[in-house]
BAVEXDREN-439175 format. One line per field, with one value per residue (C-alpha): residue number from 1; residue in three letters; x, y, z. Coordinates in nm, 2 decimals, m for minus. Layout:
// BAVEXDREN-439175
i = c(NUM;...)
aa = c(Ala;...)
px = c(X;...)
py = c(Y;...)
pz = c(Z;...)
// end
This chain:
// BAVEXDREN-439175
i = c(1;2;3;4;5;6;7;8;9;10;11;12;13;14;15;16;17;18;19;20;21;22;23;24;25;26;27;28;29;30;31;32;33;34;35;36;37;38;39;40;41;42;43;44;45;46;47;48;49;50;51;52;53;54;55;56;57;58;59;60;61;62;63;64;65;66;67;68;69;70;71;72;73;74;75;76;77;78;79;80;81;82;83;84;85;86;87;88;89;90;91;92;93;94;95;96;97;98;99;100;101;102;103;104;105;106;107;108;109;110;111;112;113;114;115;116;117;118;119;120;121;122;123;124;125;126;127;128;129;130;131;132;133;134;135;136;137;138;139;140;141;142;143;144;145;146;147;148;149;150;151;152;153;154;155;156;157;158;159;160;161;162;163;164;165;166;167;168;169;170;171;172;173;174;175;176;177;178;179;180;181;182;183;184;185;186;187;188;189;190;191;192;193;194;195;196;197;198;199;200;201;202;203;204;205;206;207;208;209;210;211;212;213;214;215;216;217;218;219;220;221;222;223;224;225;226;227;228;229;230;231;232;233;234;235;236;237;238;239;240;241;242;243;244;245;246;247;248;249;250;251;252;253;254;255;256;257;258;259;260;261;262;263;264;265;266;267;268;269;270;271;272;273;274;275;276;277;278;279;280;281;282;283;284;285;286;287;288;289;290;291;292;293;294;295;296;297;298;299;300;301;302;303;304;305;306;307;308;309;310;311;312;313;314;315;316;317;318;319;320;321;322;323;324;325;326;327;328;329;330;331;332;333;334;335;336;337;338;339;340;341;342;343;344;345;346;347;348;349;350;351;352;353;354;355;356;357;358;359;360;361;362;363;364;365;366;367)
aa = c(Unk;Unk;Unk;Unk;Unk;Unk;Unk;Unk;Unk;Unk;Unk;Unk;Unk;Unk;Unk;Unk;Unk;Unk;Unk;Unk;Unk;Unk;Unk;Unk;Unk;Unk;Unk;Unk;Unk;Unk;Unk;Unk;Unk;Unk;Unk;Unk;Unk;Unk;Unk;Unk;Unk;Unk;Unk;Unk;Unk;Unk;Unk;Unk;Unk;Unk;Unk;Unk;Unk;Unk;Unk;Unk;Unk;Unk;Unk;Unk;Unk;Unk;Unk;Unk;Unk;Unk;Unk;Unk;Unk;Unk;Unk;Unk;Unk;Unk;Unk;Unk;Unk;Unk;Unk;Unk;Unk;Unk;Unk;Unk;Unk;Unk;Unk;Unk;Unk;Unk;Unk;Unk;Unk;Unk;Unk;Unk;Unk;Unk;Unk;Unk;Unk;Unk;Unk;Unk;Unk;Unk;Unk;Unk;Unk;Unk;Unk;Unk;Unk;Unk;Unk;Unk;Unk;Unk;Unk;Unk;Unk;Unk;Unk;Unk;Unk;Unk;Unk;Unk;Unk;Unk;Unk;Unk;Unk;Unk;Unk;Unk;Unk;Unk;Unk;Unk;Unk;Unk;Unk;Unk;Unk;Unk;Unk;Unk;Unk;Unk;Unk;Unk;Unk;Unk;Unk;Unk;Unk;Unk;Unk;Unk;Unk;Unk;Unk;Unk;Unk;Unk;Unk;Unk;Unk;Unk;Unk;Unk;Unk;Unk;Unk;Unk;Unk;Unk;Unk;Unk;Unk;Unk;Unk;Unk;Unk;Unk;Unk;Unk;Unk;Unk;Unk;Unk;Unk;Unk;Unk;Unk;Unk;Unk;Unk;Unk;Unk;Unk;Unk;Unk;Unk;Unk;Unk;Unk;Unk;Unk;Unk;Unk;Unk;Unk;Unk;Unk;Unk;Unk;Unk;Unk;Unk;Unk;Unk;Unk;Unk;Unk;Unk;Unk;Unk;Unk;Unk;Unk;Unk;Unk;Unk;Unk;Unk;Unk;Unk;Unk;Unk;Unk;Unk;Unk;Unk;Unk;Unk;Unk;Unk;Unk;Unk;Unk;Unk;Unk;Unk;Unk;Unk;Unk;Unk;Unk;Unk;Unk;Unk;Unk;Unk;Unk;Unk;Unk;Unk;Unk;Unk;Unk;Unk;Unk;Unk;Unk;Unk;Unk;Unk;Unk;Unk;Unk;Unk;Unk;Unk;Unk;Unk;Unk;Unk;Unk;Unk;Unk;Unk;Unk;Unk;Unk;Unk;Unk;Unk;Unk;Unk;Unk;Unk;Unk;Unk;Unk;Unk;Unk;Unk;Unk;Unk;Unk;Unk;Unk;Unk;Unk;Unk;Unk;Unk;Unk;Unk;Unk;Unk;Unk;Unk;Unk;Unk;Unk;Unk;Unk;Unk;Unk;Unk;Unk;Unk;Unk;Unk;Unk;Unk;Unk;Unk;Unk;Unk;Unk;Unk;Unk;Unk;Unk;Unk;Unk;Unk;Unk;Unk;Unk;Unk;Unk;Unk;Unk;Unk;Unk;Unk;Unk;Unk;Unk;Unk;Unk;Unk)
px = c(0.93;1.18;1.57;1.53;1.24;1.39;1.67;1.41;1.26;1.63;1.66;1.32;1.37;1.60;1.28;1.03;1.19;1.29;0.87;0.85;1.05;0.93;0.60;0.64;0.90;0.61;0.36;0.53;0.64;0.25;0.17;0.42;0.26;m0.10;0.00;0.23;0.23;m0.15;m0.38;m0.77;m0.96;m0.74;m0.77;m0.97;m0.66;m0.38;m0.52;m0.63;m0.29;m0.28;m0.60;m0.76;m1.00;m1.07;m0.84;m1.09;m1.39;m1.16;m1.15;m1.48;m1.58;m1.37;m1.49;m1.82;m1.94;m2.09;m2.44;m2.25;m2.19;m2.33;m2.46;m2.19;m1.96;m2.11;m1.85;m1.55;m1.50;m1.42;m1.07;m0.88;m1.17;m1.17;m0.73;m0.78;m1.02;m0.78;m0.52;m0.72;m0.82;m0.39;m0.22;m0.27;m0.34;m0.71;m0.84;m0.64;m0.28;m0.40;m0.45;m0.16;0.06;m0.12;m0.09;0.27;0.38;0.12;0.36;0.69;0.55;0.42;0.74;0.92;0.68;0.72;1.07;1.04;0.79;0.93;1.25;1.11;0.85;1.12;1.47;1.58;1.67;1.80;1.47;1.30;1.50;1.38;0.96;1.03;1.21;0.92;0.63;0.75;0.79;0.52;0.35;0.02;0.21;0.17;m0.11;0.07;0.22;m0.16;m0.43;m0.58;m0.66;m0.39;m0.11;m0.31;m0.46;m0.09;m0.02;m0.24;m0.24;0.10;0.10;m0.22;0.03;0.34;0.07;m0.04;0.29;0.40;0.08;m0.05;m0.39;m0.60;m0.38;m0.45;m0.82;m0.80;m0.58;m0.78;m1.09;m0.92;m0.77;m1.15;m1.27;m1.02;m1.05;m1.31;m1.08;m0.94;m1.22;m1.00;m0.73;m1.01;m0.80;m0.46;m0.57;m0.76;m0.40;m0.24;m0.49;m0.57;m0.18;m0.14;m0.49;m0.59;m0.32;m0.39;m0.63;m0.95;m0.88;m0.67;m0.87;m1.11;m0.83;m0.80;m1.15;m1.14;m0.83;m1.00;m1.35;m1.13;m1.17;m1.51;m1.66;m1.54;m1.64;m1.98;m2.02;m1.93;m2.17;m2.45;m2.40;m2.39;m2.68;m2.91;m2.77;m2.89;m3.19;m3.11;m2.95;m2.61;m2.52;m2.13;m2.11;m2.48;m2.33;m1.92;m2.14;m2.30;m1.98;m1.74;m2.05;m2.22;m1.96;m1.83;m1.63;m1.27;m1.13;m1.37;m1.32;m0.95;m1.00;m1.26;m1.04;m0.75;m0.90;m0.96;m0.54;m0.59;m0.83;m1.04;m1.01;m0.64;m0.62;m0.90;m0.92;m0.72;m0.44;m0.55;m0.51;m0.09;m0.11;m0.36;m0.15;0.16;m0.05;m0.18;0.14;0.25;m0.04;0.17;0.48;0.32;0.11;0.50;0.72;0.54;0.31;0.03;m0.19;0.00;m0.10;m0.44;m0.48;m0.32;m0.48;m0.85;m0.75;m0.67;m0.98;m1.22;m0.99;m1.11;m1.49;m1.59;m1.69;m1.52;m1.12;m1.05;m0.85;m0.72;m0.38;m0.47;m0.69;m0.42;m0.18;m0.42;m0.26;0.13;0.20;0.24;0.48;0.72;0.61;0.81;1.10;1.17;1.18;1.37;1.68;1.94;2.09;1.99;1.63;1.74;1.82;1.58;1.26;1.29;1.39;1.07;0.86;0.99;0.90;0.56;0.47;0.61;0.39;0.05;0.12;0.12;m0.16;m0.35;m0.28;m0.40;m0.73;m0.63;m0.58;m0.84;m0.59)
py = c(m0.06;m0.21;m0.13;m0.12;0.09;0.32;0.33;0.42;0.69;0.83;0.80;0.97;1.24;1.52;1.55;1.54;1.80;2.00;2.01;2.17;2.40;2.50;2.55;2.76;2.95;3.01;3.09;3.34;3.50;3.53;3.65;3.88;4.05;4.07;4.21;4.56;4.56;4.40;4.64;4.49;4.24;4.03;3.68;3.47;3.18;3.41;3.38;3.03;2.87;2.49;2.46;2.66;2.55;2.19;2.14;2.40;2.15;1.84;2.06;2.12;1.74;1.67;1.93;1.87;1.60;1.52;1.67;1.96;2.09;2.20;1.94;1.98;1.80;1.51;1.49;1.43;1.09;0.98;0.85;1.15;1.26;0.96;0.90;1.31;1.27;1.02;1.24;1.49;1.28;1.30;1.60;1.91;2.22;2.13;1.93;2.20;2.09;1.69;1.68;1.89;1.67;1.37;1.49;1.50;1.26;1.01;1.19;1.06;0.75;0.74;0.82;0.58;0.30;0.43;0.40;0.08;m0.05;0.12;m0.09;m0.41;m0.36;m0.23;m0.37;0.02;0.17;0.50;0.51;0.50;0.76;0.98;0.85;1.00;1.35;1.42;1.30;1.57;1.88;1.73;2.11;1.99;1.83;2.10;1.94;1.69;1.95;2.14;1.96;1.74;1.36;1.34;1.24;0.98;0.83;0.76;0.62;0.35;0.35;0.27;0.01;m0.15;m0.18;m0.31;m0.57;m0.67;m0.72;m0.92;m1.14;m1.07;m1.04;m0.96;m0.71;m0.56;m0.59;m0.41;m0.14;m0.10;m0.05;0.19;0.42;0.43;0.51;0.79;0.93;0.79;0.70;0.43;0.23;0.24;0.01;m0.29;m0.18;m0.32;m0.57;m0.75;m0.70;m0.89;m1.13;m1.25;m1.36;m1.79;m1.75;m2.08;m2.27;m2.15;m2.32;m2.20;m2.06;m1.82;m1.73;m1.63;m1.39;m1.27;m1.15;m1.00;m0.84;m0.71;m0.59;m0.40;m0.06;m0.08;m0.24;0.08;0.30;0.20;0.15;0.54;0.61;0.40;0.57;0.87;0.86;0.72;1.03;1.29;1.07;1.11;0.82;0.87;1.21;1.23;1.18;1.44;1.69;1.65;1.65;1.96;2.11;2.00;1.93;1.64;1.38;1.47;1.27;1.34;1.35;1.60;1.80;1.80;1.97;2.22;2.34;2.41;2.73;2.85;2.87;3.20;3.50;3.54;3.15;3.16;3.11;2.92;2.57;2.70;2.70;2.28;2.19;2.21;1.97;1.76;1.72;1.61;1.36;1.24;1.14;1.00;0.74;0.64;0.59;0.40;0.17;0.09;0.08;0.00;m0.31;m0.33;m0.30;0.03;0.20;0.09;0.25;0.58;0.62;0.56;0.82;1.11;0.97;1.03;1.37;1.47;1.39;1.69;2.00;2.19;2.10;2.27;2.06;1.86;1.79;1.69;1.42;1.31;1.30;1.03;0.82;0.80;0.59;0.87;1.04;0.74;0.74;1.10;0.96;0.71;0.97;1.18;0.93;1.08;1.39;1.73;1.60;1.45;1.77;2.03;1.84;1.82;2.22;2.27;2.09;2.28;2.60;2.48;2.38;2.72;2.88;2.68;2.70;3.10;3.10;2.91;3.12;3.43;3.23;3.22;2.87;2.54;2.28)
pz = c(2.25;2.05;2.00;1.67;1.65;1.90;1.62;1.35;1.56;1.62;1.22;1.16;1.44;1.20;0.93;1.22;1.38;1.05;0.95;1.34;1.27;0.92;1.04;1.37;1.15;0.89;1.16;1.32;1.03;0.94;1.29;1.27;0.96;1.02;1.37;1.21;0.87;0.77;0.68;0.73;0.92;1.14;1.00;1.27;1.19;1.35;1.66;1.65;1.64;1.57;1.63;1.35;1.08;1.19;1.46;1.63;1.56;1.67;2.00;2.05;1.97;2.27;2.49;2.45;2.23;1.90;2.10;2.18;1.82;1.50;1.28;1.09;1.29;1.23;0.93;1.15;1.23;1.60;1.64;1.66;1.93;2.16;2.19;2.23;2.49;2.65;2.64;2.81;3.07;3.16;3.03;3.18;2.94;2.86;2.51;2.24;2.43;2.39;2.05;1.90;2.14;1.98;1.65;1.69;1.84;1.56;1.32;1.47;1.53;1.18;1.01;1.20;1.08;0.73;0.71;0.84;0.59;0.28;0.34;0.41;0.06;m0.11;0.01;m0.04;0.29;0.09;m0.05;0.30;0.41;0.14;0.19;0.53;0.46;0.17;0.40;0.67;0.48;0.17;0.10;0.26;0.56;0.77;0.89;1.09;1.29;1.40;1.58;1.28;1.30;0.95;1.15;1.34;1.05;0.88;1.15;1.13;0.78;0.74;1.02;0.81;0.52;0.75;0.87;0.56;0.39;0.69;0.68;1.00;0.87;1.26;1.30;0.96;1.03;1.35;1.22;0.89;1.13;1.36;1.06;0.92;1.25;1.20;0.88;0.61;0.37;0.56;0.41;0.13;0.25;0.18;m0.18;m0.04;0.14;m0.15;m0.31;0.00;0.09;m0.30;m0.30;m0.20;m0.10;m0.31;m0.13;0.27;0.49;0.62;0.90;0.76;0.42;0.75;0.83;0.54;0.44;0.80;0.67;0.38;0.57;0.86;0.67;0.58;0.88;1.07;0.83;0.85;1.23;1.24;0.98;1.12;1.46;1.38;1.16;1.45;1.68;1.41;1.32;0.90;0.71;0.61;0.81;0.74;0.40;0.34;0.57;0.37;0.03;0.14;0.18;m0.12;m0.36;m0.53;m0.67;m1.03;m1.31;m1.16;m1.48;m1.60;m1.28;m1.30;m1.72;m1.62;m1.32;m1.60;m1.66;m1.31;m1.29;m1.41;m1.27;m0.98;m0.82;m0.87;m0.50;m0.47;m0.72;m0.94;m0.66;m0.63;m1.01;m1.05;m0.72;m0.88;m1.23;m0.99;m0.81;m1.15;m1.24;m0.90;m0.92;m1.27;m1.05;m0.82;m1.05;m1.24;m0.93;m0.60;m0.48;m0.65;m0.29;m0.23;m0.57;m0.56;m0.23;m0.32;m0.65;m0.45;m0.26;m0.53;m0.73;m0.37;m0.33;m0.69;m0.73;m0.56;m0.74;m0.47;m0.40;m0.09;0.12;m0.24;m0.12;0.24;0.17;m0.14;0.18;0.32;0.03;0.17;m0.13;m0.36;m0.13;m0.19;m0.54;m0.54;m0.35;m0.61;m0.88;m0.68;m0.66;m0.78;m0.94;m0.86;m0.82;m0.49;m0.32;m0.51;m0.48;m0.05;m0.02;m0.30;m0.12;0.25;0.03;m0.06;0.30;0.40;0.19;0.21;0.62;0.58;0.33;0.60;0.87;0.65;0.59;0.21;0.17;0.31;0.43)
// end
């Protein structure tokens, strides 16, 4: 390790921290409720920890396999599972205590990479500093804190993009591959690196236009090795993405989705879509911000993320998989740049992921 990436995960470490902090905070608070003042069911999340909804599944793919499971957990790709089966293998506390200890420490290293990226794109290490503080306490980045393959998958997503804008194309291919291996929407950083690659590529040799297209295939090659594999160990063609379109329903027009859930602010689904579509509007307008103000390979990669995010009938888990596209997160930062903005977005946003981390303790909200 570097000194001067030890000095960016110094720089990184107050928001990492804060997010921590926010989140046990929020948890307890919820526990604390359900457990003398809650009148009804005990939510099964309470007692689940950092490990509920999918963190539990990510648990039992490490405990005991892809054989060892529901069908349904075909959907969740391997990376998360394999480095937490690793960690397993060394850290005593059994497979919940590996990947929570992953998860967080992918999220420092993450950040750290951000920062670093942000102010080499950019030239703007004020800017960086913000990318970072809004990427910790982001409303939906609670996830980073609890057992879920998120934090890993920024990780390698953001050191995709650090690759690519420093030219190193193998190393873009292998990370493109790994983040897809990860989290399927790592085949969408084929979407940056056409962006990258496409630039002097009439002027460089043939060995490295080779790199590049190997660049450019990183994402989807791993993508598809998952999907083939896993559709020969269920014997049924495609398995993920029947079983994920099972759950979240058969692909829509995202724009008409994103009208139609207008009317589900109010009334019964309140907390169900109609909780989704104010943080849909707001990433709407981030992919604007990015299109006008970051690298065109950046946007491109955000905005595929949010259109994926919103062509399903069903939005649970909206802002999660929008997280997956970091870009809009410094899209925010650069509106937030100065005057009271600068301050009152970061303690919204801490509120928010307060709030959603509760809600998901209390079973009310799908992260």
């Amino acid at each position: 390790m570097t000194a001067t990436f030890r000095r960016d995960l110094v720089a990184v470490f107050p928001a990492w921290i804060t997010a921590r902090l926010l989140v046990a905070g929020a948890m307890l608070g919820a526990r604390l409720y359900v457990d003398h003042l809650h009148e009804g069911e005990r939510p099964l999340q309470v007692g689940q920890g950092l490990l509920a909804w999918d963190g539990a599944w990510y648990r039992s793919l490490v405990e005991s396999g892809y054989s060892g499971v529901d069908q349904e957990g075909i959907r969740f790709f391997p990376g998360f599972v394999l480095v937490g089966r690793l960690l397993d293998a060394v850290l005593p506390g059994g497979a919940g205590v590996a990947l929570v200890v992953l998860a967080n420490a992918a999220a420092l290293f993450a950040m750290a990479l951000l920062l670093r990226l942000v102010r080499e794109v950019t030239g703007d290490a004020d800017l960086a500093g913000r990318a970072v503080w809004l990427t910790a306490c982001l409303p939906p980045a609670f996830v980073l804190v609890w057992g879920y393959a998120e934090a890993l998958f920024l990780l390698l997503a953001v050191a995709t993009l650090l690759a690519l804008a420093r030219r190193s194309w193998w190393w873009a291919a292998v990370l493109a591959s790994a983040a897809a291996v990860t989290r399927p929407t790592g085949a969408l950083l084929a979407l940056a690196a056409i962006a990258s690659a496409w630039q002097g590529w009439g002027g460089s040799p043939a060995r490295e236009r080779v790199a590049r297209t190997a660049a450019v295939l990183g994402g989807p090659v791993g993508f598809g090795a998952f999907v083939w594999w896993a559709s020969e160990l269920v014997d049924e063609p495609f398995a993920p993405l029947v079983v994920q379109r099972e759950l979240r329903g058969d692909p829509v027009d995202p724009l008409r989705r994103l009208l139609s859930g207008l009317g589900e602010l109010f009334g019964p689904d309140a907390l169900g879509d109609g909780l989704h579509i104010p943080f849909a509007v707001g990433l709407v307008g981030l992919v604007v911000v990015a299109f006008r103000r970051l690298p065109l390979g950046h946007a491109a990669f955000a905005a595929a993320c949010l259109v994926v995010a919103l062509a399903a009938e069903n939005l649970n888990s909206l802002e999660r998989y929008a997280l997956n596209g970091f870009p809009l997160v410094v899209a925010l930062a650069v509106l937030v740049g100065s005057g009271r903005l600068r301050h009152l977005v970061p303690a919204i946003s801490a509120l928010g992921m307060v709030s959603l981390t509760v809600l998901a303790v209390m079973g009310e909200y799908v992260p």
